[in-house]
Backbone as a chain_set.jsonl record, in Angstrom:
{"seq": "XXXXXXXXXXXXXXXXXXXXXXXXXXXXXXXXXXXXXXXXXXXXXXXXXXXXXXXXXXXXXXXXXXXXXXXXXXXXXXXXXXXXXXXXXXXXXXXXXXXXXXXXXXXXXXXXXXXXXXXXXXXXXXXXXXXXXXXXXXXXXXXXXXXXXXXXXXXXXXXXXXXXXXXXXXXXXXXXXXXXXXXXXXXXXXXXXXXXXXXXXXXXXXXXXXXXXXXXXXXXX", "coords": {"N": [[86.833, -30.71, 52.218], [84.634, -32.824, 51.453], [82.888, -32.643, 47.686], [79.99, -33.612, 47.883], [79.575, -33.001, 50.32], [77.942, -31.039, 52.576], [77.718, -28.095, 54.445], [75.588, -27.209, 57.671], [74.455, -24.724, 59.235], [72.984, -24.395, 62.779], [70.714, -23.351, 64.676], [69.392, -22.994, 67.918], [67.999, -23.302, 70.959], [68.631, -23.888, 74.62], [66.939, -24.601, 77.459], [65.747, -24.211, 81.042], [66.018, -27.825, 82.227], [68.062, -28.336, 81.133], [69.722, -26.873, 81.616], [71.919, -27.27, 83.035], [73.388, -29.453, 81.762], [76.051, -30.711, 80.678], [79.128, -29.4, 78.433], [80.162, -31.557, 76.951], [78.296, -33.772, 77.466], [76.246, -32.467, 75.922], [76.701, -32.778, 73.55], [76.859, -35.516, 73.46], [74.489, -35.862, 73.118], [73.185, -34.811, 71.101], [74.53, -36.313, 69.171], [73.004, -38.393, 68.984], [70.328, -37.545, 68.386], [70.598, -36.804, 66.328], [71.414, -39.369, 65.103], [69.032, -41.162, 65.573], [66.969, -39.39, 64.039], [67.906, -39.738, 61.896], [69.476, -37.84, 59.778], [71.601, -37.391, 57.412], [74.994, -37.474, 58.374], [78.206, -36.568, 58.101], [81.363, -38.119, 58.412], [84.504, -37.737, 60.412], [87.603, -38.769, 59.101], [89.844, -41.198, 59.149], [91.122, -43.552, 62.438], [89.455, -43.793, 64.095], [86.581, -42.601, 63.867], [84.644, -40.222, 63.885], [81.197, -38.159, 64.139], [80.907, -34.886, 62.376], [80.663, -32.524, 63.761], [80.373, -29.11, 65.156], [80.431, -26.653, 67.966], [79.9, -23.301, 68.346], [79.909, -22.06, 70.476], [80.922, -22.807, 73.512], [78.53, -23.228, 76.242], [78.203, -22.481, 79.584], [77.458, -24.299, 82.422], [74.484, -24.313, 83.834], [73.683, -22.221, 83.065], [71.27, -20.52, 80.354], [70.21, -20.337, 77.078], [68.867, -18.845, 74.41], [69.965, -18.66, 71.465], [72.037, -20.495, 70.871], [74.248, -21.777, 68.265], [75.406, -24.315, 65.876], [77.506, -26.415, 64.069], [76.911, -28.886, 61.749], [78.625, -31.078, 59.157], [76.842, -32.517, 56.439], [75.601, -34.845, 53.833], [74.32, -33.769, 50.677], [72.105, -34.613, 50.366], [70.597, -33.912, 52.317], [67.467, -34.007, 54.6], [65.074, -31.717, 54.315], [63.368, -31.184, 56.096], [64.448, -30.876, 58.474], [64.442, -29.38, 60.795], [62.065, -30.281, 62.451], [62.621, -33.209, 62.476], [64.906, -32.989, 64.415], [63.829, -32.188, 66.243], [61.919, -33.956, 67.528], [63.499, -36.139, 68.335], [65.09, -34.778, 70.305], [65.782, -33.933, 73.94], [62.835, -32.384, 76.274], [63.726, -29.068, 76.487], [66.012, -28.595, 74.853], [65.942, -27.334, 71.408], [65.91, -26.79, 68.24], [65.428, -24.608, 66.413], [66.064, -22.98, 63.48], [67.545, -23.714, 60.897], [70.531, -22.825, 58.872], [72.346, -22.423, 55.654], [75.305, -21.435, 55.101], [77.541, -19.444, 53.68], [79.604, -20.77, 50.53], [82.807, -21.272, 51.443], [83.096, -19.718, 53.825], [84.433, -19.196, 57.024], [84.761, -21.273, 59.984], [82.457, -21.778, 61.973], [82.919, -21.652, 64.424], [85.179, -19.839, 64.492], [84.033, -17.331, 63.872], [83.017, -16.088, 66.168], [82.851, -13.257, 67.789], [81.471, -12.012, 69.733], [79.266, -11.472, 72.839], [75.744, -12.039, 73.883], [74.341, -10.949, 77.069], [71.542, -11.703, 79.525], [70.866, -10.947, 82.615], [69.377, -11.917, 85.909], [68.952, -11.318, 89.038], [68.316, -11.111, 92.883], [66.976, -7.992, 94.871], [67.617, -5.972, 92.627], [67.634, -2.899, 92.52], [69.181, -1.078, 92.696], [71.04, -1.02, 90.869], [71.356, 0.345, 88.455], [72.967, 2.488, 89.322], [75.881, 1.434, 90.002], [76.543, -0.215, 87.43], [76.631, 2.256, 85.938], [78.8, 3.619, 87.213], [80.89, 1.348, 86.574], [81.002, 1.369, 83.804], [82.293, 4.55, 83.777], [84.726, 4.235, 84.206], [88.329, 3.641, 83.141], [89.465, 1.631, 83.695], [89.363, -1.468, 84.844], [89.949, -3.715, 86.934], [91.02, -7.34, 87.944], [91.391, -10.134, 89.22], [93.595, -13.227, 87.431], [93.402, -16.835, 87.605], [95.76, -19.357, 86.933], [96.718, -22.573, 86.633], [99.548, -22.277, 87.091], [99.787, -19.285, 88.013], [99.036, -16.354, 88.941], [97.659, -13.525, 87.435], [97.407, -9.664, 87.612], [94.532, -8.431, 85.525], [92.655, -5.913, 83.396], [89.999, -5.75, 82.368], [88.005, -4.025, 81.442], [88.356, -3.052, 78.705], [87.021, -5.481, 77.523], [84.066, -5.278, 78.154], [81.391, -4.144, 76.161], [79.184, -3.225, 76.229], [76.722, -2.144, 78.412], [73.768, -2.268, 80.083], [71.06, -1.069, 82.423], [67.968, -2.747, 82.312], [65.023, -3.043, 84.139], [66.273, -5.73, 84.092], [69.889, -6.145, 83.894], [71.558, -5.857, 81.099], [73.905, -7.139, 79.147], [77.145, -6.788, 76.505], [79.747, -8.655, 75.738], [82.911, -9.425, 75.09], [83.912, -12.525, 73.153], [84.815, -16.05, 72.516], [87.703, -16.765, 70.914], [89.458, -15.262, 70.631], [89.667, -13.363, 72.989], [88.118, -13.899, 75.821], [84.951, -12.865, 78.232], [83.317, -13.675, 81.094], [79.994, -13.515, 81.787], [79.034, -13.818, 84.501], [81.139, -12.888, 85.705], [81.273, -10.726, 85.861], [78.382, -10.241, 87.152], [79.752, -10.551, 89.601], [81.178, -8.892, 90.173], [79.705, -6.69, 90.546], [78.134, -7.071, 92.431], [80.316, -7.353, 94.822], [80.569, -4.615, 94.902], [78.081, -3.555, 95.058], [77.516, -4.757, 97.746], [76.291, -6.959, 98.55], [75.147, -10.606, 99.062], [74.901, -12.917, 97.252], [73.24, -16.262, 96.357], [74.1, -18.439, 93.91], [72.1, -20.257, 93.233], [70.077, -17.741, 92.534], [70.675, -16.457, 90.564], [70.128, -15.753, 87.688], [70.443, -16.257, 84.502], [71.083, -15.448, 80.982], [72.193, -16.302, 77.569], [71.574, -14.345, 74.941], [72.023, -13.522, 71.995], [74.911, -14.503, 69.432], [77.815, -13.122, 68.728], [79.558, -11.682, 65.524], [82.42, -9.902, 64.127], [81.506, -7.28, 63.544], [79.331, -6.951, 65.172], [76.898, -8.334, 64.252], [74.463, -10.586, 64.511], [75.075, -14.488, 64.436], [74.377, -15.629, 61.912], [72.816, -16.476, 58.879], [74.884, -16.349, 56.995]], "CA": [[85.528, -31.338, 52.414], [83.67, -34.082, 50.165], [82.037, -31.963, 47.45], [78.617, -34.181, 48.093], [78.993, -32.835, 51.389], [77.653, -29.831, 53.038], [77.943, -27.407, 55.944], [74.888, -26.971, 57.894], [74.239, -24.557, 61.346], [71.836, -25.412, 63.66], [70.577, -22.248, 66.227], [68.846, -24.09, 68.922], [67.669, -23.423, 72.286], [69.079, -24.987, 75.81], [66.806, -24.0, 78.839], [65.001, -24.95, 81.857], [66.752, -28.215, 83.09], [68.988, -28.539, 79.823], [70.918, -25.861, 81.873], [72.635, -28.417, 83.73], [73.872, -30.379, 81.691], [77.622, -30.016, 80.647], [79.606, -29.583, 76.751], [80.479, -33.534, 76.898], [76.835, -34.394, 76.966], [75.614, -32.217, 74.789], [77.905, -33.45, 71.961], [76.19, -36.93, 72.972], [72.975, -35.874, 73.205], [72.994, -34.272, 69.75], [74.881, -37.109, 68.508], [72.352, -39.691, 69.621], [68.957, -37.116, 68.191], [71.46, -37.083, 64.704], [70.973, -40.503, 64.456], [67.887, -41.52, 65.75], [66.912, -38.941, 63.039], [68.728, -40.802, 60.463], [70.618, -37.553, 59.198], [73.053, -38.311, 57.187], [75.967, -36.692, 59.043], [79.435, -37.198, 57.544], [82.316, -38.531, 59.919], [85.598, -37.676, 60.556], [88.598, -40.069, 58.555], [91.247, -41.877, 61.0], [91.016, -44.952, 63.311], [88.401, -43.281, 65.266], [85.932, -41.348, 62.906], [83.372, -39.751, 64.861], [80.378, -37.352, 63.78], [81.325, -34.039, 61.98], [79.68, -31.61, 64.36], [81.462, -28.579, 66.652], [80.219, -25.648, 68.62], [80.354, -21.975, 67.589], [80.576, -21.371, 71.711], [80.375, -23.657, 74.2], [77.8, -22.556, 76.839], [78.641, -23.155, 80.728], [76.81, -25.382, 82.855], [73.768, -23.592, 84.717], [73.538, -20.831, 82.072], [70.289, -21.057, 79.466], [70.639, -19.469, 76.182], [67.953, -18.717, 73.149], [71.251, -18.431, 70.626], [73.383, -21.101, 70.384], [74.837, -21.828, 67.173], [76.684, -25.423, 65.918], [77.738, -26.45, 62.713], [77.222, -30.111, 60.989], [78.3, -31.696, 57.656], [75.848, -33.899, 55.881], [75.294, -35.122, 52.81], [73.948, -33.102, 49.892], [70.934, -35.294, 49.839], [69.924, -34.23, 53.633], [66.177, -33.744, 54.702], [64.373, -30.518, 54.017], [62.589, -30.9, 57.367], [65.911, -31.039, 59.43], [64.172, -29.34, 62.345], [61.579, -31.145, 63.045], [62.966, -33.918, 62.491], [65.459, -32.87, 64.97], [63.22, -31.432, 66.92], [61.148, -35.19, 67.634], [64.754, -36.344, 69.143], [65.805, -34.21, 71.207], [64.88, -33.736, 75.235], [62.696, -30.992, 76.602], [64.356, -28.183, 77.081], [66.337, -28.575, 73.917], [65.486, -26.922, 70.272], [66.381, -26.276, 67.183], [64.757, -23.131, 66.214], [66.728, -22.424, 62.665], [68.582, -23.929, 59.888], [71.037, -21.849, 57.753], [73.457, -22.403, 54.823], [76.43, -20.415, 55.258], [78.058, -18.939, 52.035], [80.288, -21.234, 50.462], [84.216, -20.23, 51.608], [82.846, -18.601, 55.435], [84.897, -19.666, 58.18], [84.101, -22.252, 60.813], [81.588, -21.374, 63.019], [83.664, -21.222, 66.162], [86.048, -18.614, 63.937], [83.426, -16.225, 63.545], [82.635, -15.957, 67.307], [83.922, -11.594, 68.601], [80.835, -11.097, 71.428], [77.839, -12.521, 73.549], [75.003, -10.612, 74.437], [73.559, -11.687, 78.051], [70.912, -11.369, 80.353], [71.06, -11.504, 84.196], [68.179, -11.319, 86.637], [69.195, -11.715, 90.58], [67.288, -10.485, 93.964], [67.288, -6.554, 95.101], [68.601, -5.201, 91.359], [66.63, -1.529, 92.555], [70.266, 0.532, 92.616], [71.728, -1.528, 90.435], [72.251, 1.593, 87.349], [74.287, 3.286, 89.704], [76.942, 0.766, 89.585], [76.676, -0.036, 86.259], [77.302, 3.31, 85.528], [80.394, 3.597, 87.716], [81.742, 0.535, 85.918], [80.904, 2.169, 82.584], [82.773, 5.273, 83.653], [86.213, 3.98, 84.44], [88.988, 2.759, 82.143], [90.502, 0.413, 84.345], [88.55, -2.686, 85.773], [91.198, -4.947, 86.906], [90.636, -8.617, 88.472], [92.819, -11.054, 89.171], [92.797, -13.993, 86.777], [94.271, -17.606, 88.094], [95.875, -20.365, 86.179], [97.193, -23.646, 87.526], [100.719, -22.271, 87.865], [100.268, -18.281, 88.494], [98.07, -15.403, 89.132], [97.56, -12.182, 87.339], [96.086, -8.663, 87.053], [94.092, -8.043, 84.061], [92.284, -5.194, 82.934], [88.525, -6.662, 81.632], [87.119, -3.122, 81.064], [87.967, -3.141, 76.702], [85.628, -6.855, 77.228], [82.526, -5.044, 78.111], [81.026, -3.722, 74.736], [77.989, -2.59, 76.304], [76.669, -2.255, 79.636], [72.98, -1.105, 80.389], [70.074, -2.101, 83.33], [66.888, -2.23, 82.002], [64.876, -4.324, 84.799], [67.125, -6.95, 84.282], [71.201, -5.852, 83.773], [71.982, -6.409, 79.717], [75.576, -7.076, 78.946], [77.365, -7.385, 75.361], [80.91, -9.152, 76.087], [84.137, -10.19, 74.364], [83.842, -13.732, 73.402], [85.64, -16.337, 71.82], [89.042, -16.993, 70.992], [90.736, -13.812, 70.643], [89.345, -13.167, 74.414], [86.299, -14.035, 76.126], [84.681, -12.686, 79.287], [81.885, -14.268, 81.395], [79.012, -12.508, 82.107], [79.346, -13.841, 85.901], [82.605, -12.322, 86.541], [80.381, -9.137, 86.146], [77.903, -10.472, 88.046], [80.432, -10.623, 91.298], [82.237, -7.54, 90.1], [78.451, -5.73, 90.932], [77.905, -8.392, 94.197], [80.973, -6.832, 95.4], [80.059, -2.855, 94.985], [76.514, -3.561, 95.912], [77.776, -5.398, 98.994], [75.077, -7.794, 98.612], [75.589, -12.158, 98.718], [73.669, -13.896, 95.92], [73.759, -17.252, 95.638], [74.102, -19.198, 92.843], [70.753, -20.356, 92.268], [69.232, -17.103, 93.079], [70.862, -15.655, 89.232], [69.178, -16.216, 85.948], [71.824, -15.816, 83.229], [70.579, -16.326, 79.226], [72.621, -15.971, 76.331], [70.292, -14.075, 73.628], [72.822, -13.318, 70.797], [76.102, -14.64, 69.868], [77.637, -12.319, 67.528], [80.588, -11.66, 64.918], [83.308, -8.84, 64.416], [80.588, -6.188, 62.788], [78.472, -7.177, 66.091], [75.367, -8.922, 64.347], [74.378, -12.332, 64.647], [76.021, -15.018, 63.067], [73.366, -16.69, 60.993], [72.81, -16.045, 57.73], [75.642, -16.068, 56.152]], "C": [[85.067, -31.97, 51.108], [83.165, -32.855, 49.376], [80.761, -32.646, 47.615], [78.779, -33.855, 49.902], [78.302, -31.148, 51.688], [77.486, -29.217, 54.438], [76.637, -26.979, 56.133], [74.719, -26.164, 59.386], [72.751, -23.971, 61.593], [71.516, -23.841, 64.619], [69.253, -22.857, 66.769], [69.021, -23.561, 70.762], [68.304, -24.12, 73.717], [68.267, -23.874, 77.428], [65.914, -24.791, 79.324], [66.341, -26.31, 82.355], [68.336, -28.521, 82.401], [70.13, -28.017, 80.587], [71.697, -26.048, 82.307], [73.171, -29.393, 83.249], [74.893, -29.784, 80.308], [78.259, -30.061, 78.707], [79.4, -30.851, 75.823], [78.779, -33.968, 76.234], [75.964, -33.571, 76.03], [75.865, -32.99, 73.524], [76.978, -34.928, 72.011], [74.764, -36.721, 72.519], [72.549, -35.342, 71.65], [73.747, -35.339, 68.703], [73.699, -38.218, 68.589], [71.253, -39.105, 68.219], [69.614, -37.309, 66.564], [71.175, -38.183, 64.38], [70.061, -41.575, 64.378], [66.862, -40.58, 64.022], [66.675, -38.992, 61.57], [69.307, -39.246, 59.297], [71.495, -37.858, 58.841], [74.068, -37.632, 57.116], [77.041, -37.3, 58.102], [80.316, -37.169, 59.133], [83.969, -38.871, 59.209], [86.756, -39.431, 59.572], [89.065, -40.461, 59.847], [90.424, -43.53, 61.442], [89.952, -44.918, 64.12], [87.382, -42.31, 64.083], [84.189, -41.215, 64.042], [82.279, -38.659, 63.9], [81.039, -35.872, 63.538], [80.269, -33.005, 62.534], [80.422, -30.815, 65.482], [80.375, -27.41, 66.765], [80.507, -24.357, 68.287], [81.201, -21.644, 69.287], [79.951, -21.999, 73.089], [79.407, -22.952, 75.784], [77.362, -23.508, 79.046], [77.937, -23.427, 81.245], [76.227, -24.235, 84.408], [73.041, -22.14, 84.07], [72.46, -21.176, 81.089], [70.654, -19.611, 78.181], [69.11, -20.542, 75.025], [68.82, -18.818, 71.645], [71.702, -19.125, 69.736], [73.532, -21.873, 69.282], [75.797, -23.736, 67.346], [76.423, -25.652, 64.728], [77.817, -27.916, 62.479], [77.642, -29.976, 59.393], [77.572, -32.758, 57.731], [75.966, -33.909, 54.288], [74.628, -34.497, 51.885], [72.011, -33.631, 50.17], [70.068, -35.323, 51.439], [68.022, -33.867, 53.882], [65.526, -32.503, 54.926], [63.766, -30.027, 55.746], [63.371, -31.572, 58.291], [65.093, -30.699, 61.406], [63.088, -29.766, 62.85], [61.813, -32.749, 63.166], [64.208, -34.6, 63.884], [64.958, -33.13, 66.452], [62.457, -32.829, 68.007], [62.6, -36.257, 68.487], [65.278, -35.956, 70.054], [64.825, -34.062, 72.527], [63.925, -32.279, 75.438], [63.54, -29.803, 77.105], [65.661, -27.914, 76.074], [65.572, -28.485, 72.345], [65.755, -26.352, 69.604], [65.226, -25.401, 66.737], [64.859, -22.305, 64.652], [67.344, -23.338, 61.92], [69.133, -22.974, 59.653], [72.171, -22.66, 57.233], [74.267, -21.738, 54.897], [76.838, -20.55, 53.805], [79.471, -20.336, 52.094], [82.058, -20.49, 50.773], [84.01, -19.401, 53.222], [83.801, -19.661, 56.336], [84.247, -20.542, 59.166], [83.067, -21.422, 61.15], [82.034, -20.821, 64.003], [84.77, -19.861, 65.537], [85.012, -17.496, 63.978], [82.961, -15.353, 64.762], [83.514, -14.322, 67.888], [83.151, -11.984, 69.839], [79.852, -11.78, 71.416], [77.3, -11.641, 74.258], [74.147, -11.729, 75.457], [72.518, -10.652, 78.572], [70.834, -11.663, 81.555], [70.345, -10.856, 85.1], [69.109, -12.062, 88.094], [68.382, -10.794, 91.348], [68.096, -8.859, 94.057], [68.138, -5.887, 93.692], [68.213, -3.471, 91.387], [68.112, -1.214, 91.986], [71.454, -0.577, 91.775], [72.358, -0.626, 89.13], [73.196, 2.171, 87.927], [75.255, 2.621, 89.451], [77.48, 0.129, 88.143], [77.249, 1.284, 85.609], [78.744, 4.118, 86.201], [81.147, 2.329, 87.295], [82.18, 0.857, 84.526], [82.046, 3.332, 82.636], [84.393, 5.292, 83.991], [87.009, 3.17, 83.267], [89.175, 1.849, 82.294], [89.328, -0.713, 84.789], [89.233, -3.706, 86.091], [90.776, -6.216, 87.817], [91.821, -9.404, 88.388], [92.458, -12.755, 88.687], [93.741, -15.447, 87.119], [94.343, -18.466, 86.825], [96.528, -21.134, 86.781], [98.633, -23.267, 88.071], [101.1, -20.932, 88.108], [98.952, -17.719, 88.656], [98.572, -14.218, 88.415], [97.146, -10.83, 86.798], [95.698, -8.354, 85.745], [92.979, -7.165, 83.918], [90.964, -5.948, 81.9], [88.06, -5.376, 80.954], [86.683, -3.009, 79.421], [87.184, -4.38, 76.743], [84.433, -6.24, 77.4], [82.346, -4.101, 77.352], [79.886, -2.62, 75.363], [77.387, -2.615, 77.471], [75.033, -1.729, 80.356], [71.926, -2.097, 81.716], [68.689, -1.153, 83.058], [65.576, -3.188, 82.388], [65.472, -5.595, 84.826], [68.681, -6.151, 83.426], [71.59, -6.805, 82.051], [73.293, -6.014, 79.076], [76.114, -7.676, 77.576], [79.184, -7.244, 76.191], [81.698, -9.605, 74.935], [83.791, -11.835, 74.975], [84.492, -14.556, 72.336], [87.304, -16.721, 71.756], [89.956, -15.959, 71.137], [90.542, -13.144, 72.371], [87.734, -13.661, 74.725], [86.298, -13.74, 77.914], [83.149, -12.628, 79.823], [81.431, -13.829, 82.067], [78.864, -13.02, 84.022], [80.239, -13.261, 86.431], [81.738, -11.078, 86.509], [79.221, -8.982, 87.02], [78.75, -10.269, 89.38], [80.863, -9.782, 91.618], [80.645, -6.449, 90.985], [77.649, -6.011, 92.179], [78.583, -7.269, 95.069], [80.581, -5.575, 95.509], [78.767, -2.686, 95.358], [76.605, -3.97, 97.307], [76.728, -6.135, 99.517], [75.385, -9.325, 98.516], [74.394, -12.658, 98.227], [74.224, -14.646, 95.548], [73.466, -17.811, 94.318], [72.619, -19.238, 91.509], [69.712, -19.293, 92.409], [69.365, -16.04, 91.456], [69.72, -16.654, 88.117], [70.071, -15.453, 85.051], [71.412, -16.393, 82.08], [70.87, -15.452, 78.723], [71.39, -15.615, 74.911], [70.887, -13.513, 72.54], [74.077, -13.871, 70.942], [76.388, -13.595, 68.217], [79.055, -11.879, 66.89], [81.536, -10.182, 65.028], [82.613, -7.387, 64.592], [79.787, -6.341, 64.138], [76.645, -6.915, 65.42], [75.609, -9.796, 64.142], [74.964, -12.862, 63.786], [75.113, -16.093, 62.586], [72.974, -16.18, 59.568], [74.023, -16.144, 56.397], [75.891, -16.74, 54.697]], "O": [[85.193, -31.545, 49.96], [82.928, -31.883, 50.093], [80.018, -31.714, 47.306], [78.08, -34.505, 50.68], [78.312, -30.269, 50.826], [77.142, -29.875, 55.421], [76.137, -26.39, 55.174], [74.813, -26.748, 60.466], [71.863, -23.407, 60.954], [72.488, -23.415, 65.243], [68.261, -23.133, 66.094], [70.02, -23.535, 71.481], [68.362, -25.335, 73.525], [68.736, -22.954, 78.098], [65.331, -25.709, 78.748], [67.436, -25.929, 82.768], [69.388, -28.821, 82.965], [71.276, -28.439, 80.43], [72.585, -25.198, 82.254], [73.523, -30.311, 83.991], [74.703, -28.949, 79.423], [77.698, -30.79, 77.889], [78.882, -31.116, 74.738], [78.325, -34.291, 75.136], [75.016, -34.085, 75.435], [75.152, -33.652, 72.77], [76.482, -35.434, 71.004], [74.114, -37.363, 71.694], [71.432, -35.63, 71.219], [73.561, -35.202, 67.494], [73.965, -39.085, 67.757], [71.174, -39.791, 67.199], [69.001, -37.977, 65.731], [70.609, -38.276, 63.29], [70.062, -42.54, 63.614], [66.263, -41.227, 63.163], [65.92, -38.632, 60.667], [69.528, -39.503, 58.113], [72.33, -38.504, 59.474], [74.341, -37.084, 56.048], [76.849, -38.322, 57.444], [80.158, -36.65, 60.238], [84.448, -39.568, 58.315], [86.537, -40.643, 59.561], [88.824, -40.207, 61.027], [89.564, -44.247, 60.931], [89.551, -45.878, 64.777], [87.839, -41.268, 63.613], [83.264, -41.847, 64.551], [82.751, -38.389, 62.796], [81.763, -35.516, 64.467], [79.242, -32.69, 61.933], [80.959, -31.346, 66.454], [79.561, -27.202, 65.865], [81.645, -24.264, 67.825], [82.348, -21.245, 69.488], [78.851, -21.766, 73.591], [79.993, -22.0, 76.298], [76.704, -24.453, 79.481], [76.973, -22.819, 80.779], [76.818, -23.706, 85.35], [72.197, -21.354, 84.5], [72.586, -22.363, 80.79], [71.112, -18.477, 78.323], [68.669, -21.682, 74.883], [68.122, -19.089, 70.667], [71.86, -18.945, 68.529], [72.801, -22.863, 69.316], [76.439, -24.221, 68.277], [75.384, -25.278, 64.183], [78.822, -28.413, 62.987], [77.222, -29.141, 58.592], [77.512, -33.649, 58.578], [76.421, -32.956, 53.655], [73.535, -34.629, 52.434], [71.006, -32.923, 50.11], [69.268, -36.183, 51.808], [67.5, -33.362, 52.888], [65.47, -32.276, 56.135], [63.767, -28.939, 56.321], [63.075, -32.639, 58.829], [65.127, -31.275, 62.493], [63.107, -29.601, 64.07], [61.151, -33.419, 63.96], [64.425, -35.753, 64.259], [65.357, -33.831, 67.382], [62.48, -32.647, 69.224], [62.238, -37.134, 69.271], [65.99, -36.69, 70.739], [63.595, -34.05, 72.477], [64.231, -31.237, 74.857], [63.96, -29.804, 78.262], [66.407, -27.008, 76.447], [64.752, -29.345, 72.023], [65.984, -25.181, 69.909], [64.067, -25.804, 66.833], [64.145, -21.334, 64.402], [67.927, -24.053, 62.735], [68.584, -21.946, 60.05], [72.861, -23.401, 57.933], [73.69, -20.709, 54.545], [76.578, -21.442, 52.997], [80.08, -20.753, 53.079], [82.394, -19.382, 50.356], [84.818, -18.558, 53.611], [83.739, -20.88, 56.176], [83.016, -20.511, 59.134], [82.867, -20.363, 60.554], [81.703, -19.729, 64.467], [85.051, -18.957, 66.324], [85.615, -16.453, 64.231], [82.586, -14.19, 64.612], [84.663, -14.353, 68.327], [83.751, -12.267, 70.876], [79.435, -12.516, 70.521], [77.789, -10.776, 74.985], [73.57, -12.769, 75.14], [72.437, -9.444, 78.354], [70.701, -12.874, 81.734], [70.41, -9.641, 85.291], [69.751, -13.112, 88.068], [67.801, -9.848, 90.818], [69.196, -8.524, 93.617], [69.238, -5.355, 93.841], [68.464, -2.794, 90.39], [68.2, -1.097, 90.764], [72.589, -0.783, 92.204], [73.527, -0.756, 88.769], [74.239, 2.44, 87.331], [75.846, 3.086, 88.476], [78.672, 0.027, 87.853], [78.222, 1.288, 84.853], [79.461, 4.976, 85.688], [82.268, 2.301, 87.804], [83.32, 0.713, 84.086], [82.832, 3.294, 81.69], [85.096, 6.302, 84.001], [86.502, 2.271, 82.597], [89.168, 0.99, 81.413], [88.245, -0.197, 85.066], [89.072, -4.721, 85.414], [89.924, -5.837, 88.621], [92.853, -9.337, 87.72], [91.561, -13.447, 89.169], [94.938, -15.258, 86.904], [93.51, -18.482, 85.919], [97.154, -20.604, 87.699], [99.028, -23.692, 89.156], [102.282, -20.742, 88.392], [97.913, -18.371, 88.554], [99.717, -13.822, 88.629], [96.604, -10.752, 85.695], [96.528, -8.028, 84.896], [92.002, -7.713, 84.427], [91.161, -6.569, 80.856], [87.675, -5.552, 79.798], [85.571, -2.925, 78.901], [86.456, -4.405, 75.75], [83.554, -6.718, 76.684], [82.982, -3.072, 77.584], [79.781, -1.443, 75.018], [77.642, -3.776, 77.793], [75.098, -0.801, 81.162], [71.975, -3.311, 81.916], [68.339, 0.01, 83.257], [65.042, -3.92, 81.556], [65.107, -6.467, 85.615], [68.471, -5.609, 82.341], [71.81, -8.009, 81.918], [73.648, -4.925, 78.624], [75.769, -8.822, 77.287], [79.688, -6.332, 76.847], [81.184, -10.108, 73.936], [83.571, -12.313, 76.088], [84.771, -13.991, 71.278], [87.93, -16.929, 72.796], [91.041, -15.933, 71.718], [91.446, -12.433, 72.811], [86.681, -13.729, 74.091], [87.151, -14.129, 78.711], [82.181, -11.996, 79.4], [81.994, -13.532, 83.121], [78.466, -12.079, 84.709], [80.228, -13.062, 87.646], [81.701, -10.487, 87.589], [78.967, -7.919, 87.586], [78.128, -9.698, 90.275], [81.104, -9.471, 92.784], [80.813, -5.64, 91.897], [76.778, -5.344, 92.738], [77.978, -6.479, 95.794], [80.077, -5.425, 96.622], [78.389, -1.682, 95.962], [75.756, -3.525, 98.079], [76.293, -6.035, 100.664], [76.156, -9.426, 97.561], [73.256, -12.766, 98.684], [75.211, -14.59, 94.816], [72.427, -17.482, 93.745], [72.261, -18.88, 90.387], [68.535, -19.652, 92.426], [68.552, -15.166, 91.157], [69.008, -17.65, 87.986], [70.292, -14.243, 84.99], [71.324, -17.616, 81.974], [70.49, -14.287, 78.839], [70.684, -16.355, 74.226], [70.07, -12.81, 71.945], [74.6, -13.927, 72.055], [75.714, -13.401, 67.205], [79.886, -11.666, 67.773], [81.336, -9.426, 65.979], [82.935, -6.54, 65.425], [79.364, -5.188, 64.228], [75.732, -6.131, 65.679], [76.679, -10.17, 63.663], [75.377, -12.391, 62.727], [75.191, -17.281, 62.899], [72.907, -14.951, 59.586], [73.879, -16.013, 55.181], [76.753, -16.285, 53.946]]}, "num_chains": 1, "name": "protein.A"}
């Protein structure tokens, strides 16, 4: 990296209708508020140089999160008042909430990513500890996981970190590269043993930590 440049991450908001709208467009939509802005982002070398900006953990489409983490370079000489500045760009339902400097020498962003702490509200959750606590008490939790050219069983149970229901079901998960497991598959896993059908739009799913090996947040560093 340029030394006149610098690494900057962003923790920023996505809820309400934001929740709908997919990785792709984020990337534009944060590219657009970047330069309406007039940050002065640095950009990729090559034939194609695009904006120097990635994702700690990309956040799936329908899901709202208080959390999420992304990392720019800019220029040494960037603007003190980044988030409002930001902030005056971007749609409702999008917000930057945070700056931080990361220590010089820290790993990407997206490297630092172990676990994701959710929240998930759906209809009738009364007897919902019991099952929680019969998911809690078994080693095994096996599912069957597809890929375009096979199927097969896998053992999720070492992904759930943490497991409790406290009016709304609060789940810390393996996430990331080394594994990641989405707080819906636990949702269906508790559908199924409740023997209850909940659709879609009847969940409320928000990411409220994303968090490193030590399991605390990754800001600060």
């Amino acid at each position: 990296m340029n030394d006149n440049n610098l690494r900057i991450w962003l923790r920023y908001s996505k809820v309400g209708k934001m929740k709908y709208i997919g990785h792709l467009d984020l990337l534009k939509i944060f590219q657009a508020a970047i330069r309406r802005a007039k940050i002065p982002i640095a950009y990729s070398k090559g034939f194609n140089p695009h904006e120097r900006i990635s994702f700690a953990l990309p956040l799936p489409v329908g899901m709202e999160s208080v959390c999420e983490l992304c990392e720019i370079i800019v220029d040494n000489s960037y603007a003190k008042d980044m988030i409002n500045a930001l902030n005056a760009q971007l749609p409702q339902g999008l917000e930057i909430t945070a700056v931080y400097e990361p220590l010089p020498g820290s790993p990407r962003i997206a490297a630092l990513v172990f676990a994701a702490y959710y929240s998930l509200g759906f209809p009738n959750m009364d007897n919902c500890g019991k099952y929680v606590s019969e998911i809690l008490s078994t080693d095994e939790l096996n599912v069957v996981k597809k890929s375009k050219s096979s199927e097969r069983e896998v053992n999720i149970r070492k992904d759930i970190i943490s497991l409790e229901y406290k009016e709304t079901l609060l789940m810390r998960l393996s996430a990331g590269s080394a594994g990641h497991l989405s707080p819906l598959l636990i949702a269906d896993i508790l559908f199924n043993k409740m023997r209850i059908a909940v659709e879609p739009y009847q969940t409320r799913v928000t990411r409220l930590e994303i968090y490193k090996n030590d399991l605390s947040p990754i800001y600060g560093l």
